[in-house]
N, C-alpha and C positions, 0 to 999 in steps of 0.2 A: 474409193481411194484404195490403191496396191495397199498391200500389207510386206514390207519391208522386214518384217520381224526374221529372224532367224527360225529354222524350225527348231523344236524339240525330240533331242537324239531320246527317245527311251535306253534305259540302262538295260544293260544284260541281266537276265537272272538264270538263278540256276547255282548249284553249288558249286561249278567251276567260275562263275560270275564272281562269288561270293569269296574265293579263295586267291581270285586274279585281284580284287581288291582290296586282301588283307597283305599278300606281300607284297602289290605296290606298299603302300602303308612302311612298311623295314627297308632300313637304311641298310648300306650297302655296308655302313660300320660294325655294324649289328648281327651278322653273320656269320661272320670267322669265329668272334666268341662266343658265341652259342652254340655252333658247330664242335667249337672243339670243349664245350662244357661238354656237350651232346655226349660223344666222344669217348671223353674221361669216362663220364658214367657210367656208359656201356661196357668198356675197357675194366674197370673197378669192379664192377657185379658179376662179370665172366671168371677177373681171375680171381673174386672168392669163389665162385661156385668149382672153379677146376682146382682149388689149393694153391693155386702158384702162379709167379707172372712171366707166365711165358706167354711173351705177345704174340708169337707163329700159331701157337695153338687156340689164342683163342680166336683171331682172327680167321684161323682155319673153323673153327664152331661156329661162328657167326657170321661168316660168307656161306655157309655151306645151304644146298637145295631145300632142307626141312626148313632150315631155320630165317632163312633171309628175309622170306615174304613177311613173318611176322616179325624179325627186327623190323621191318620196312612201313606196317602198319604202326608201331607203337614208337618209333625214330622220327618220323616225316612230321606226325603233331607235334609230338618232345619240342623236336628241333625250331619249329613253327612259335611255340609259347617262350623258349629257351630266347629266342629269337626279339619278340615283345619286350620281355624282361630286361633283357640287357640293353634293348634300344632305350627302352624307358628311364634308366639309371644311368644310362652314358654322361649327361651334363655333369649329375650326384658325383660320380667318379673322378672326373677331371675338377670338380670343386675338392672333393676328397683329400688327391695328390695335393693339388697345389697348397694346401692348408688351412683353409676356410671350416673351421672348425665352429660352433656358435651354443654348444651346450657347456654346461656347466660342469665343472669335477674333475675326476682324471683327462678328459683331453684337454682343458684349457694349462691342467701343469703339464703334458706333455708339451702343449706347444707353444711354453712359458720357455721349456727347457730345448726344445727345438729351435727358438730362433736365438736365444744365446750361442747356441752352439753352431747354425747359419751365420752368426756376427763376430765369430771370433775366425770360423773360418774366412770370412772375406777379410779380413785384418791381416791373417795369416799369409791370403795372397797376393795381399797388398804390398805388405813385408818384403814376400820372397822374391815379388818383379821386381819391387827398387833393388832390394841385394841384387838382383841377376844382371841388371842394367849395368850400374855400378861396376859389377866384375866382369863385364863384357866390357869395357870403356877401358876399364882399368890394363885389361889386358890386350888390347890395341894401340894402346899410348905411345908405346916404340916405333909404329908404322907412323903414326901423325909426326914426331918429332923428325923424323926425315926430311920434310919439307912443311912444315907449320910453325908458324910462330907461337911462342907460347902462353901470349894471351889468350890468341884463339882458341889453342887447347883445356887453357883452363873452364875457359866460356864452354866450350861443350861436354867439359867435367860435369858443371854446373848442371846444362840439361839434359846429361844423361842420370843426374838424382832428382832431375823433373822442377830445379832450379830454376831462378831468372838471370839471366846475366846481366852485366851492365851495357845501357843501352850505345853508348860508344862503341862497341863492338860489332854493332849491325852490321854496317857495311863491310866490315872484316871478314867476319862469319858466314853473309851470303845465304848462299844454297845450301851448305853444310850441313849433313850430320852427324850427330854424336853414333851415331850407329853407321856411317858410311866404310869403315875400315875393318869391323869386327868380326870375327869368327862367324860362319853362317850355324855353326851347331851350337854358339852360344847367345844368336839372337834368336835362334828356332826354339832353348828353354823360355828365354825372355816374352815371346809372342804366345808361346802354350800359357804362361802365367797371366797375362793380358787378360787372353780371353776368358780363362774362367775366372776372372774377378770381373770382365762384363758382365758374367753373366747374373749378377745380384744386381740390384735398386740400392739407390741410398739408404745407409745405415737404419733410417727411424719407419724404412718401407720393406723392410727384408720381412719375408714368411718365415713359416718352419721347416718347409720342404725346398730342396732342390729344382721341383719343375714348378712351384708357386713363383719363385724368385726369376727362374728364366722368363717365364709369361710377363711375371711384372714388370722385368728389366725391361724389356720389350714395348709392354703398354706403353710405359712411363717414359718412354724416348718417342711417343709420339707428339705432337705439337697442336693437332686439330681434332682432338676427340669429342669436345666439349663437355668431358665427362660423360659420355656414355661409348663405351666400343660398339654395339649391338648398331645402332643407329650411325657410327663412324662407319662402319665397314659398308650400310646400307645406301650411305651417302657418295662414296669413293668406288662403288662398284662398276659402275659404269664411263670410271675416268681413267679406267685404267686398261691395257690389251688383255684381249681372250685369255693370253697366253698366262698373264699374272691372275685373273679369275680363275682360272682352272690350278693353277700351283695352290692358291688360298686353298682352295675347296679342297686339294688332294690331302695338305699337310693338316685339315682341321680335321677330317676323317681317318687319317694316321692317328691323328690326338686321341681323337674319342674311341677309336679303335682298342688302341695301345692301352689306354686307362683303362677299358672295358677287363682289357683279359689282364691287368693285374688282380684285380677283384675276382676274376673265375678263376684265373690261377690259385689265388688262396682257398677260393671257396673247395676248391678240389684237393688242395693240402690236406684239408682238413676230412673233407671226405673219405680220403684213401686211408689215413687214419682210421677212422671210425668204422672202414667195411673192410677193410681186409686187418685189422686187430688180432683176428682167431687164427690167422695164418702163422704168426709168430713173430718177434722183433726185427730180425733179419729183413724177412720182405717187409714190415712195414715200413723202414725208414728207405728204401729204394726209390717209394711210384713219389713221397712227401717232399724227398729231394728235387724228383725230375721236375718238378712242379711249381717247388719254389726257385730255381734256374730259370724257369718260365716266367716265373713273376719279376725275377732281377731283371730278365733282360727282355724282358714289355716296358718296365718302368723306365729304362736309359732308351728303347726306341722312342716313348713317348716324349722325354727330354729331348731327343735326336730332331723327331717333328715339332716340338714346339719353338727349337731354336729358327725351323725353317719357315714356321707360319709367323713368326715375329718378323723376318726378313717380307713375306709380303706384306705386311704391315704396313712397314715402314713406305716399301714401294707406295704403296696407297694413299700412305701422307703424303710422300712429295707430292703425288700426283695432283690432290686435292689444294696443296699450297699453289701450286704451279696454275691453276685454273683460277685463282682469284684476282680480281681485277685488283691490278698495281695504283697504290694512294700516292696522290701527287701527282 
């Protein structure tokens, strides 16, 4: 009888074998942070050893012919285990941000006091859209009265405070509405207030964090999860174009990217702190700043991606509703 079997590829060995299969192994998210943890460090230790942060010089000392080869040996591992580390902690991270907090003591009162303070702000812009509507109506009223009767106008009073009108007015009212005649720079505040109050869950589902609450808002507007995402997303992946596959993949690696180097960002706050100390107060509050800048605005790019991997999300639900066979 032929033997049908496939052969057996032998693996490569060899310690370029052995190194081709550890960064296959590191995501492509895992990189940038570790790289620029890498980075910091090296940057950090030059400019205590020169006194001072002059980035030209030190970069001029550590590019230069003595010294490269051996940054080059003692950087390529760094970077390599730097690299491990942060892939390994990526998930940790983005549970971190969003607020998933599970120990006892000070973090459960910070994030007693965190989502108070998540719930008053969505009240807050709950608040400020209805006033904005309201005074966007209010201040269009004179264009309607020109040619509107003024039942109608009071009916679109009504739904621009997100009112009911009386149903006798239907057919009066039509296609109308309450925002058809209004200032476009005073529906443009009214839509910015919109959406960041989409961007929370119901009241009794809000986190403590800003990017918890974007994720959730998200989740929780989906329809066929059946409570589990992990197995949703594994489910709808193939009902949907390359083209929304590959969006998911880029904004989920944005995410765990973005989370990633908040976390090195602080970790390097804290470092610059501690090794450049002897330098004096001046330069230490310079390298702790650049840093934590770094970590503000990692954490709003992460919200940035998470807004956009909730949009395929969603894609993904329709998808999956669209594919089930219609009852009756």
């Amino acid at each position: 009888m032929p033997d049908f079997s496939e052969p057996v590829t032998p693996e490569p060995e060899g310690v370029s074998a052995f190194a081709a299969r550890v960064l296959n192994q590191l995501s492509l998210s895992a990189w940038l942070p570790a790289t620029f943890l890498t980075l910091g460090l090296t940057f950090l230790l030059k400019f205590r050893k020169i006194g001072s942060l002059n980035v030209a010089r030190a970069a001029t000392e550590l590019t230069n012919k003595d010294g490269i080869w051996g940054l080059a040996l003692l950087a390529v591992p760094t970077l390599v285990v730097a690299t491990l580390l942060t892939q390994a902690f990526a998930f940790e991270s983005i549970q971190l941000l969003e607020g998933y907090w599970h120990r006892r003591g000070p973090a459960q009162w910070l994030a007693r006091v965190l989502i108070r303070w998540q719930v008053k702000r969505k009240n807050r812009l709950d608040r400020l859209a209805k006033a904005a509507a309201r005074a966007a109506f209010r201040e269009s009223k004179d264009r309607w009265k020109v040619d509107t009767p003024k039942d109608v106008i009071k009916a679109l009073e009504l739904a621009s405070r997100g009112k009911d009108f009386p149903e006798h007015l239907d057919s009066k009212v039509g296609e109308l509405e309450w925002s058809d005649r209004c200032r476009p720079e005073a529906l443009r505040r009214v839509e910015g207030l919109v959406r960041a109050r989409a961007d929370y869950p119901v009241e009794n589902r809000i986190l403590p964090t800003r990017l918890g609450n974007v994720l959730r808002s998200a989740e929780d507007g989906l329809r066929n999860t059946q409570g589990n995402l992990g197995t949703f997303v594994m489910r709808c992946r193939p009902l949907v174009p390359i083209s929304v596959r590959a969006q998911h993949d880029q904004f989920r690696t944005r995410l765990e990217m973005y989370c990633t180097l908040v976390f090195v960002a602080l970790t390097l706050t804290v470092a610059s702190i501690v090794i450049l100390w002897p330098l004096g107060l001046e330069q230490v509050a310079i390298a702790p700043t650049m840093f934590m800048a770094v970590c503000f605005t990692s954490y709003h790019a992460a919200i940035a991606s998470a807004r956009g991997y909730g949009v395929t999300l969603g894609f993904m639900d329709d998808a999956y509703e669209a594919s089930q066979p219609t009852k009756g």
